[in-house]
Backbone as a printed PyTorch tensor [residue, N CA C, xyz], in Angstrom:
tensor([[[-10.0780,  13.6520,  -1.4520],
         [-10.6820,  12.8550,  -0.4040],
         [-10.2220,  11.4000,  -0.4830]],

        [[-10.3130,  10.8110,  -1.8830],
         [-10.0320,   9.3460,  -2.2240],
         [ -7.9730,   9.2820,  -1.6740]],

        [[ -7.4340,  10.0290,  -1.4480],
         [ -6.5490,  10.4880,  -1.5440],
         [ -5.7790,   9.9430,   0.0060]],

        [[ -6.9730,  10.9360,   0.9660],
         [ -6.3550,  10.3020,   1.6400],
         [ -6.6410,   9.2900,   2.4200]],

        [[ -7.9540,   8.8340,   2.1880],
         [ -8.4670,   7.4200,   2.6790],
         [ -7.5580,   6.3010,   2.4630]],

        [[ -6.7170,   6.8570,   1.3650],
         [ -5.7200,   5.6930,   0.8840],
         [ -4.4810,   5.8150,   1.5100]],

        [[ -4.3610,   6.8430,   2.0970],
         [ -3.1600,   6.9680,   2.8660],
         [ -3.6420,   6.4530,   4.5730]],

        [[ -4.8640,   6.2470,   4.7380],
         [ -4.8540,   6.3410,   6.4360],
         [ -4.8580,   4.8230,   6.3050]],

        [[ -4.7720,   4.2330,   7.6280],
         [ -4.5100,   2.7720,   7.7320],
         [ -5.6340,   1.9240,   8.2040]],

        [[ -5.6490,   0.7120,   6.9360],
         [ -6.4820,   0.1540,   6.9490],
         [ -7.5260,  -0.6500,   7.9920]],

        [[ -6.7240,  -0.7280,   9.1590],
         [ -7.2150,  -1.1480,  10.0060],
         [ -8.1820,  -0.2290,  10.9490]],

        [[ -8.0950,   0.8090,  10.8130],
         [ -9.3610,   1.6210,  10.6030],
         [-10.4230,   1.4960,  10.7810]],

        [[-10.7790,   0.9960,   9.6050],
         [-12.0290,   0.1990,   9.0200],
         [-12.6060,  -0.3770,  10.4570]],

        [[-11.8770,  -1.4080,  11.2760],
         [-12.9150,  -1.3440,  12.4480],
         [-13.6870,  -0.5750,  13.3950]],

        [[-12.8290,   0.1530,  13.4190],
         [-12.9650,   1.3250,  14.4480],
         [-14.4060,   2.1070,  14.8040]],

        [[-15.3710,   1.9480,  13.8400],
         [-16.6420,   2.1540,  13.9350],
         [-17.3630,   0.7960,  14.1550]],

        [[-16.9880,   0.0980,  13.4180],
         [-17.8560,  -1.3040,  13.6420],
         [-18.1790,  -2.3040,  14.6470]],

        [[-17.0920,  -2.2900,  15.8670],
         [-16.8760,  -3.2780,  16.8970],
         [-17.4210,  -3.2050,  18.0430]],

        [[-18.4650,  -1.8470,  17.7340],
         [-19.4970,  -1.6960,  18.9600],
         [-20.7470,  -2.0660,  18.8100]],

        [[-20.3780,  -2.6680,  17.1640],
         [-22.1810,  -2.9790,  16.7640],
         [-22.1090,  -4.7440,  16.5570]],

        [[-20.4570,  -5.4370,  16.9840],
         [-20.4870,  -6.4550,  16.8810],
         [-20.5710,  -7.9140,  18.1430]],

        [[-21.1380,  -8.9270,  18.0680],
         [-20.8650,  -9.4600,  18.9860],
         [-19.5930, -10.1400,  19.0870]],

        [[-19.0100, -10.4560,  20.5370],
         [-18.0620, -11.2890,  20.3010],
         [-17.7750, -12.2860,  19.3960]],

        [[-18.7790, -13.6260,  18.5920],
         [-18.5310, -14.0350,  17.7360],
         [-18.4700, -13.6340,  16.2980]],

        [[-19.4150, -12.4560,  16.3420],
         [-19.3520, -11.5710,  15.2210],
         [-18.3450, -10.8840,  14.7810]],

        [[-17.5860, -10.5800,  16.0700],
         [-16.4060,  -9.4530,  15.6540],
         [-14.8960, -11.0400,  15.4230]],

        [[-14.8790, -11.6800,  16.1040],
         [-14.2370, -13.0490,  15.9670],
         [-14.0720, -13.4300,  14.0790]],

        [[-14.8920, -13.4860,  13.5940],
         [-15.7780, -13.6070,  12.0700],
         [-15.2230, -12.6290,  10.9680]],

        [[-15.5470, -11.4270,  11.8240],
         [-15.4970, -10.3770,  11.0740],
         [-13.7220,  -9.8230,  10.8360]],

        [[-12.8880, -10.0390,  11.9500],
         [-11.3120, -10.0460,  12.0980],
         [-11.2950, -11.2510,  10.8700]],

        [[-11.6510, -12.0590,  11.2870],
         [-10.6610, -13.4660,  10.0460],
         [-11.0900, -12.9520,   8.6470]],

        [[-12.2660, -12.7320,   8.1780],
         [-12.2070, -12.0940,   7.0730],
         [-11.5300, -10.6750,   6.5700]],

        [[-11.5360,  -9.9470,   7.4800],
         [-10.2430,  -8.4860,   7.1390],
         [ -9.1720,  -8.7510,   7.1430]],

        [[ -8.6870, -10.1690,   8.0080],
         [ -7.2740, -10.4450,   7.7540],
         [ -7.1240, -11.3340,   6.7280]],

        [[ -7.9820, -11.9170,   5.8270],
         [ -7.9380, -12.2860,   4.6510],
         [ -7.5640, -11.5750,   3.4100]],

        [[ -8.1160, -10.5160,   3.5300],
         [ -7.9200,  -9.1510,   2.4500],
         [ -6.7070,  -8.6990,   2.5810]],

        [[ -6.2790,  -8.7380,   0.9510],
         [ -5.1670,  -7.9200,   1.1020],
         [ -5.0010,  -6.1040,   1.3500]],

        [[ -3.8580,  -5.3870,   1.3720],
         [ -3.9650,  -4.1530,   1.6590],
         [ -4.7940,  -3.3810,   1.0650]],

        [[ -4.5940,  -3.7960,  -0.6360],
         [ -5.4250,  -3.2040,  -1.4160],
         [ -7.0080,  -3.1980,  -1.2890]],

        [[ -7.4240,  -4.8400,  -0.9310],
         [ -8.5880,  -4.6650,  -0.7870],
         [ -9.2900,  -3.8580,   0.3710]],

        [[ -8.7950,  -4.3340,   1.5410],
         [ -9.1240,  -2.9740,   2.5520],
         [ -8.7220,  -1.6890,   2.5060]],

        [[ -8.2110,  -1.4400,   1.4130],
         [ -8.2010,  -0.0080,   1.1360],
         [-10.0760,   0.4010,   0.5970]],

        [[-10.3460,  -0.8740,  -0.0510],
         [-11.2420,  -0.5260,  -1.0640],
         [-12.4130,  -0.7360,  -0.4910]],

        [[-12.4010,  -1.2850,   0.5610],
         [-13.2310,  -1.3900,   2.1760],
         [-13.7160,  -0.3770,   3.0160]],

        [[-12.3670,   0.3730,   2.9790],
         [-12.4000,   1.5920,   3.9250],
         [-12.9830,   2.6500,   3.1190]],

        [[-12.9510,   2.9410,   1.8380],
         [-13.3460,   3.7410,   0.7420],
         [-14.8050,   3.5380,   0.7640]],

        [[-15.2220,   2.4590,   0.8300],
         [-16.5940,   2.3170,   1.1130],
         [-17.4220,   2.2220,   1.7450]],

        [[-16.5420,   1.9340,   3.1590],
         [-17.4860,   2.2970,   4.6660],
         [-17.5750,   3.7650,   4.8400]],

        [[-16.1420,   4.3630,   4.1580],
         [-16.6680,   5.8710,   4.0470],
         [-17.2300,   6.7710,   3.2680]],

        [[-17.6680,   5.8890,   2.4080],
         [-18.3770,   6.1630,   1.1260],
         [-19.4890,   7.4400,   1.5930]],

        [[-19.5840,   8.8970,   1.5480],
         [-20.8620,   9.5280,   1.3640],
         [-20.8660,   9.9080,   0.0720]],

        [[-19.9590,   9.6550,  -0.6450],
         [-20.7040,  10.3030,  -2.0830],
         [-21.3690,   9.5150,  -3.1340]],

        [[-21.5290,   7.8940,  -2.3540],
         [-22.2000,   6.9570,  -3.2470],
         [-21.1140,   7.2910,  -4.5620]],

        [[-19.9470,   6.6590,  -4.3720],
         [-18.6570,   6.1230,  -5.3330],
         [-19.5010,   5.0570,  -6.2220]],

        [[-19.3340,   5.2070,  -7.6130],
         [-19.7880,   3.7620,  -8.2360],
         [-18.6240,   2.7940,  -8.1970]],

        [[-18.5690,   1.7260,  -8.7070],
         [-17.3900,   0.6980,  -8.7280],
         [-16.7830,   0.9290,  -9.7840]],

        [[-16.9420,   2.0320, -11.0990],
         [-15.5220,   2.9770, -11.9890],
         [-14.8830,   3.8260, -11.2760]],

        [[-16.1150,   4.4860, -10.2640],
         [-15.1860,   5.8700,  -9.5420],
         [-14.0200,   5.1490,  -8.8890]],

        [[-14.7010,   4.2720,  -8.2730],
         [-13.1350,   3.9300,  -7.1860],
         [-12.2520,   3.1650,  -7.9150]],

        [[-12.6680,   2.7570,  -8.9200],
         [-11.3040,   1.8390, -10.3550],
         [-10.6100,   3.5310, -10.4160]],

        [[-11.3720,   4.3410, -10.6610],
         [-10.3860,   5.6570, -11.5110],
         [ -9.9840,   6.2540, -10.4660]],

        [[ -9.9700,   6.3890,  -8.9750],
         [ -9.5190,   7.5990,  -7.9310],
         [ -8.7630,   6.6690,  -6.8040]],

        [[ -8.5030,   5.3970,  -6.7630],
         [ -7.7790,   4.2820,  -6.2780],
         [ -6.3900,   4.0400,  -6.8800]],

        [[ -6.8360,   4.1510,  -8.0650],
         [ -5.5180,   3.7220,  -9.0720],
         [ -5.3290,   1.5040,  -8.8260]],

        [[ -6.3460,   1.2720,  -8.3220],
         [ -6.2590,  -0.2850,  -8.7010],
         [ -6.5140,  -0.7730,  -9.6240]],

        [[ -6.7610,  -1.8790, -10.4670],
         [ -7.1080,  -2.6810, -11.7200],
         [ -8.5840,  -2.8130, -11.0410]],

        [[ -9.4440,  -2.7850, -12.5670],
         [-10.6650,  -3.0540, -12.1690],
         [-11.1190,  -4.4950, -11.5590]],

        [[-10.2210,  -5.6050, -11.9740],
         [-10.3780,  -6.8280, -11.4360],
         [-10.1490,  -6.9440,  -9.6670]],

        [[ -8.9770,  -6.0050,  -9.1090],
         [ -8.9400,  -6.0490,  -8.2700],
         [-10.0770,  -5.1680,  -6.8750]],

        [[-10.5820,  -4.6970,  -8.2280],
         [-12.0680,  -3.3330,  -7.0830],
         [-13.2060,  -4.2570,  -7.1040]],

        [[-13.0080,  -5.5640,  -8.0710],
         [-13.9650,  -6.6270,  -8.0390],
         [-14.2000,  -7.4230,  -7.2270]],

        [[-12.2740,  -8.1440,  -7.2210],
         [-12.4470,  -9.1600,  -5.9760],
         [-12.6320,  -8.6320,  -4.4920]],

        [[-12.0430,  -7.1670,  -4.2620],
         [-12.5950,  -6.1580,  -3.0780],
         [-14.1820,  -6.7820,  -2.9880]],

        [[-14.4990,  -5.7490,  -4.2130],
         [-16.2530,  -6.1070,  -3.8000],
         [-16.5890,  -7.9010,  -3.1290]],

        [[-16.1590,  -8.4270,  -3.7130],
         [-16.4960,  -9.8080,  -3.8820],
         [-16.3440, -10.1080,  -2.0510]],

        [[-15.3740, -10.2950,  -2.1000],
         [-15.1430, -10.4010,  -0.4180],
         [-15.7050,  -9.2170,   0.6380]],

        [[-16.2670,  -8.3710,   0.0530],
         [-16.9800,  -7.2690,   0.8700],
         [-18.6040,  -7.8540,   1.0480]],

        [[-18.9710,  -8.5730,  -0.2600],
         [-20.2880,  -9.0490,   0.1940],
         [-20.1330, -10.3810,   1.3560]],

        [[-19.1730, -11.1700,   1.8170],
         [-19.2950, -11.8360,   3.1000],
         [-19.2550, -11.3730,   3.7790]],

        [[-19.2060,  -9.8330,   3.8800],
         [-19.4720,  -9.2830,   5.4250],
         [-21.4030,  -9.0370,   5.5030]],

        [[-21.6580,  -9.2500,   4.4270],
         [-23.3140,  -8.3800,   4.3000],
         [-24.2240,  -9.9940,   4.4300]]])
């Protein structure tokens, strides 16, 4: 599954979200995804599609990223919240 979330493209990730956003919201919400690098919106998309409640080792071990980098993911994932 982790498999191929990592293969589909990151930009994705909006594709559910932009009906729940307002114009300045979605304005907001673009500048910060285009901040992230690939990796991190990989690690974005892994977690908007998260149903199996992934902890933050699962996706270090089924990503194949450095744990620092599933960090700074997280890190910039909480300015969207």
């Amino acid at each position: 599954m982790i498999e191929n979330l990592l293969n589909r493209d990151p930009s994705l990730i909006l594709e559910n979200t932009e009906t729940f956003l307002t114009d300045n919201m979605q304005q907001e919400f673009n500048l910060i995804i285009n901040q992230l690098s690939t990796r991190e919106k990989k690690i974005l998309m892994i977690l908007a599609n998260n149903e199996t409640s992934l902890s933050t080792s699962d996706i270090f071990k089924q990503s194949s990223l450095s744990l620092n980098e599933v960090i700074n993911g997280l890190e910039k994932l909480a300015l969207l919240n």
